[in-house]
C-alpha positions as CSV (number, residue, x, y, z in Angstrom):
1,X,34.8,30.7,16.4
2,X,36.5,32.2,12.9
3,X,39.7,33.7,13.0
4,X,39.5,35.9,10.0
5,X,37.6,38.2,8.7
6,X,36.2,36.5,5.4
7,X,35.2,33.8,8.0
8,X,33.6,35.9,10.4
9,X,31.6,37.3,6.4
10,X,31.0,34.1,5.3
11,X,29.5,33.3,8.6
12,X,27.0,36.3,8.0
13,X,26.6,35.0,4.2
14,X,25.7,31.6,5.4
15,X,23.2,32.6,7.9
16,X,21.4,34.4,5.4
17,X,21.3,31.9,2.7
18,X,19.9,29.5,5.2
19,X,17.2,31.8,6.4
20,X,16.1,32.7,2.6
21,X,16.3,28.6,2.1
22,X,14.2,27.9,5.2
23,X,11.5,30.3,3.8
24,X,11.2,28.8,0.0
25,X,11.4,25.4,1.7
26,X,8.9,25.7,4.0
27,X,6.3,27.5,0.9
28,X,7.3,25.0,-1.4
29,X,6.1,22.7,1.1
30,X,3.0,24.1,2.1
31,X,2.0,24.7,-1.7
32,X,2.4,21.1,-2.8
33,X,0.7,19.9,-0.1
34,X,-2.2,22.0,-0.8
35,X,-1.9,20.5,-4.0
36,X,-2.2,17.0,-3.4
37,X,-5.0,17.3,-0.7
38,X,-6.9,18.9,-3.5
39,X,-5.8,16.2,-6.1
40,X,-6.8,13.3,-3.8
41,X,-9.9,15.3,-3.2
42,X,-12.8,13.7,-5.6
43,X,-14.3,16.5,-7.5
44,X,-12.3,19.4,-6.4
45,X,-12.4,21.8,-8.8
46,X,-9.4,24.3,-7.3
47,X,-7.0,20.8,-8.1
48,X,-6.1,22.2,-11.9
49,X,-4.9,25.9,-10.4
50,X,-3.3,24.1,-6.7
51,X,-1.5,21.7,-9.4
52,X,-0.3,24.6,-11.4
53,X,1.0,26.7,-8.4
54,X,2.6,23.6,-7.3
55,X,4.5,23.1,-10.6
56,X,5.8,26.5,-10.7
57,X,6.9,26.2,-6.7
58,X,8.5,23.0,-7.6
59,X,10.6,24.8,-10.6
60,X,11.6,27.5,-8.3
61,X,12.8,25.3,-6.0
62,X,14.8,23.4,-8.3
63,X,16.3,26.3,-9.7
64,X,17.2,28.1,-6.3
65,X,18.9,24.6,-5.5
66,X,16.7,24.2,-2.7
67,X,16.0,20.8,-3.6
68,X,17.2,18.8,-6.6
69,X,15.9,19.2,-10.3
70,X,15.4,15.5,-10.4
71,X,13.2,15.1,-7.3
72,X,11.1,18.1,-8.4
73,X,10.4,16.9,-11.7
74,X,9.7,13.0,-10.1
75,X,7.6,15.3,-7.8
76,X,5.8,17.2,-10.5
77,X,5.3,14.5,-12.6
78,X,3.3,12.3,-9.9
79,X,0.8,15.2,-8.7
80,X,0.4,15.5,-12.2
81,X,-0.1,11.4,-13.3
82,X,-2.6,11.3,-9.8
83,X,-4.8,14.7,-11.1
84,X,-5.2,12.8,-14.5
85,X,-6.2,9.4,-12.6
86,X,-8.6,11.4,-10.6
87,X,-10.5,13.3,-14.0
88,X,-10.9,9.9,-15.8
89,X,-12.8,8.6,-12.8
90,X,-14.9,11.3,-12.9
């Protein structure tokens, strides 16, 4: 248990960050999955606006620190290389 009272704050602070994390985690989540069911989807015409709301999740993300800018952009960039395989097939 914390001592002082900063601790005892920061404790507070802490739990609260983590609880607004878990939430933009878990949508981020959810989002891009949408998206790449759609993407892998033949002839799913919702894939262009699923990508795009999964881009823009992806850049929140980063820039909340939720996940690193690296793995969203290696994220991004393969939802995006899988939608272009899947439109030159068509």
């Amino acid at each position: 248990m914390a001592n002082t009272k900063s601790a005892i704050q920061e404790i507070r602070v802490a739990a609260a960050r983590q609880e607004r994390n878990k939430s933009l985690r878990s949508i981020t989540k959810t989002v891009v999955h949408r998206a790449e069911v759609s993407v892998n989807k033949a002839g799913t015409e919702s894939a262009a606006a699923d990508l795009k709301s999964a881009l823009s999740a992806l850049d929140k993300a980063a820039q909340a620190g939720i996940m690193h800018a690296n793995a969203a952009s290696r994220k991004k960039s393969r939802l995006t290389k899988a939608l272009n395989k899947t439109a030159k097939t068509k």
